[in-house]
N, C-alpha and C positions, 0 to 999 in steps of 0.2 A: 244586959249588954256586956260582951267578954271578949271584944275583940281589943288587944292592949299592944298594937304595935305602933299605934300613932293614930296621926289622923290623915282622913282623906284628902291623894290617893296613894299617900306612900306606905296605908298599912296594906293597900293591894300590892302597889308593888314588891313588899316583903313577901309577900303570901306566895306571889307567881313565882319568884327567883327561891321562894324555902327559905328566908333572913330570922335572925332574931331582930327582937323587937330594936336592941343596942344596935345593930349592925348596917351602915349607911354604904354600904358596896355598892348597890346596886340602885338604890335612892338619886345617888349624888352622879349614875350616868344616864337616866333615863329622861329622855325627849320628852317632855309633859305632853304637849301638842300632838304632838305622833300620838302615844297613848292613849289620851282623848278622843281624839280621831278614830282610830282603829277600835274603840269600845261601840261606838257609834255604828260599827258595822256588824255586832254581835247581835243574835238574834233577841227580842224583845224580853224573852224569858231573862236568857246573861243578863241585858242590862238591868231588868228591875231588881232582881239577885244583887249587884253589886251595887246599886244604889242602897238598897235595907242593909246586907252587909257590912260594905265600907263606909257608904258616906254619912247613913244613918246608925252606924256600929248596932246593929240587931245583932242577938247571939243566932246561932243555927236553927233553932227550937222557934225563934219568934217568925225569923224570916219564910219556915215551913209553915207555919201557921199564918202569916200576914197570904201567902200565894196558894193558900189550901193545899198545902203538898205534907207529905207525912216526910220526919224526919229522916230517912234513905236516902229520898227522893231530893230531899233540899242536901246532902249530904253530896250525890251524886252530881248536881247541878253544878254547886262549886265547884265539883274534883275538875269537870270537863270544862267547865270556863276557866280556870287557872289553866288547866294541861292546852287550853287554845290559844292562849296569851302566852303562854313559856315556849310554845312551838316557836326554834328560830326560823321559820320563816316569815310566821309573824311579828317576832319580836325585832326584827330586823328594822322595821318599820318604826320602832321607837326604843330603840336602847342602842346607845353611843359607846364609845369606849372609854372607860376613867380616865379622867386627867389625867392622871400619872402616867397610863398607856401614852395618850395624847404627847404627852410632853418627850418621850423619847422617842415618837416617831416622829415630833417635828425637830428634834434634834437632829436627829441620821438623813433627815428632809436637809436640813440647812447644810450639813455637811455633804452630804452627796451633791448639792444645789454648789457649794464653792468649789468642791471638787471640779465638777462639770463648767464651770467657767474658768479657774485656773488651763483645763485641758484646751477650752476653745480658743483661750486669750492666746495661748500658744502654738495653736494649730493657724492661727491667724497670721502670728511672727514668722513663723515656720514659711508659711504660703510669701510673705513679703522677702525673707532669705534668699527665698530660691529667686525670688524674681530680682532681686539687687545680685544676686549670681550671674545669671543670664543678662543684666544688663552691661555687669563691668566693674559696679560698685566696692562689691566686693569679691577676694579673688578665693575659690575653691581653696585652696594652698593654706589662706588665713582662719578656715573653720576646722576645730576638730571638736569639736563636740557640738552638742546641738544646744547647749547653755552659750558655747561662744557665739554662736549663728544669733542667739537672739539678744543679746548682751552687745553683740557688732551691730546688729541693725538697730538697735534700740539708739546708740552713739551716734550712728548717722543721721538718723530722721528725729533724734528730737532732745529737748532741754532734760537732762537727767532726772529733776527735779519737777518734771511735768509727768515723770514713769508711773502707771496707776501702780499698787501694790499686786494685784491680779495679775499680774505681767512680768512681775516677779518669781522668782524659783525658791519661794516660801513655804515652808512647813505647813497643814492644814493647819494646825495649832496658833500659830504669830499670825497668818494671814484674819484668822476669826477673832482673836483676840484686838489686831490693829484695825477690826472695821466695826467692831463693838463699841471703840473710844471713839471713831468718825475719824482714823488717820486713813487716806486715800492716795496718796501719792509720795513716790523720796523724799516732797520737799516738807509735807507735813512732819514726815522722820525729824528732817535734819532742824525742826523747831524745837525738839528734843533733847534735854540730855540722858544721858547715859541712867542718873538715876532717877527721870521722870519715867522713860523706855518699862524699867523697872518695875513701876510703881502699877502699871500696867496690869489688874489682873488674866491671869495666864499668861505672864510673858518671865519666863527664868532667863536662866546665864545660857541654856541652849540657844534660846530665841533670841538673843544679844549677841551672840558669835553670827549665829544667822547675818543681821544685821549688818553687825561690823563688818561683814565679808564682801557684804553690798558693796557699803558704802566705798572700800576701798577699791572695785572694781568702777564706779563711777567718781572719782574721785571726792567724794563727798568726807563729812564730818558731825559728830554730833554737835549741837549747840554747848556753846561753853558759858553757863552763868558765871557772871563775877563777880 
């Protein structure tokens, strides 16, 4: 017995991907289930191949002799069951992306994801502007920029301190970091001092001007411990 990259099924899965026996690349993303599965649809020959093979670690020599095939032929067998399991289009079927992949695409997930709500929160204000335009509320003359239009309407229809953060004209950066802590609204801010704000990871002296800028356009303040 000479097969020495582990035990069954992850010394097949080295074998299909070409691993060393140390090397857990491709161990650590593969769907067992899927795997399993998809062996299950290999012709009887494969499977009993990879039963003596891997699960019973037969060297090549025993396993040609266990299914009365001369050593070529058991040679050949494996080459074409691995080269049918490394086909991505079957391997689709049971091999996932490494964590690591995972994690930066649900990072650029979460940031596209806040992006895309900052946009609608605003396109919302926006829609409500025009209509306090047309009503009378507010007079075309008082907007010049599109931060005044929602910053005006925001004053009209509601308590400063009820403003979600979303709704604010927040840095992607301060926005993920103040919903990471669970702060959701100015008035969560204004429970805050200056050097709690801080203490905040990802939040510097950029995201604290940020802030401060708010706060002085709603008349607000940080909390002052005494």
């Amino acid at each position: 017995m000479s097969n020495k990259k582990g035990n069954y099924p992850f010394n097949l899965i080295r074998d299909i991907f070409g691993d060393k026996a140390d090397d857990n690349t491709h161990t650590q993303a593969v769907y067992l289930k899927g795997l399993y599965d998809h062996i299950q649809r290999l012709d009887s020959y494969q499977q009993e191949y990879i039963a003596l093979r891997y699960e019973k670690k037969f060297t090549r020599k025993e396993c040609a002799e266990h299914m009365d095939l001369n050593i070529e032929q058991a040679r050949q067998l494996e080459a074409k069951t691995l080269r049918h399991l490394r086909n991505p289009r079957n391997a689709i079927h049971y091999y996932a992306a490494p964590l690591r992949d995972f994690n930066i695409i649900t990072e650029k997930y979460d940031r596209l994801r806040s992006e895309h709500d900052l946009l609608n929160t605003e396109y919302e204000k926006l829609k409500a502007v025009l209509h306090d335009v047309a009503s009378g509320k507010i007079k075309p003359s008082d907007i010049t920029t599109t931060f005044d239009a929602i910053q005006t309407s925001n004053m009209i229809h509601s308590d400063p301190t009820a403003i979600k953060i979303q709704e604010l004209d927040l840095s992607t950066r301060s926005y993920n970091s103040l919903k990471r802590k669970g702060i959701n609204t100015l008035g969560d801010l204004t429970q805050l001092s200056e050097e709690e704000l801080l203490s905040i990871n990802g939040i510097g002296r950029y995201c604290l001007d940020e802030i401060k800028t708010l706060f002085q356009n709603y008349d607000l303040e940080f909390n002052r411990r005494d």
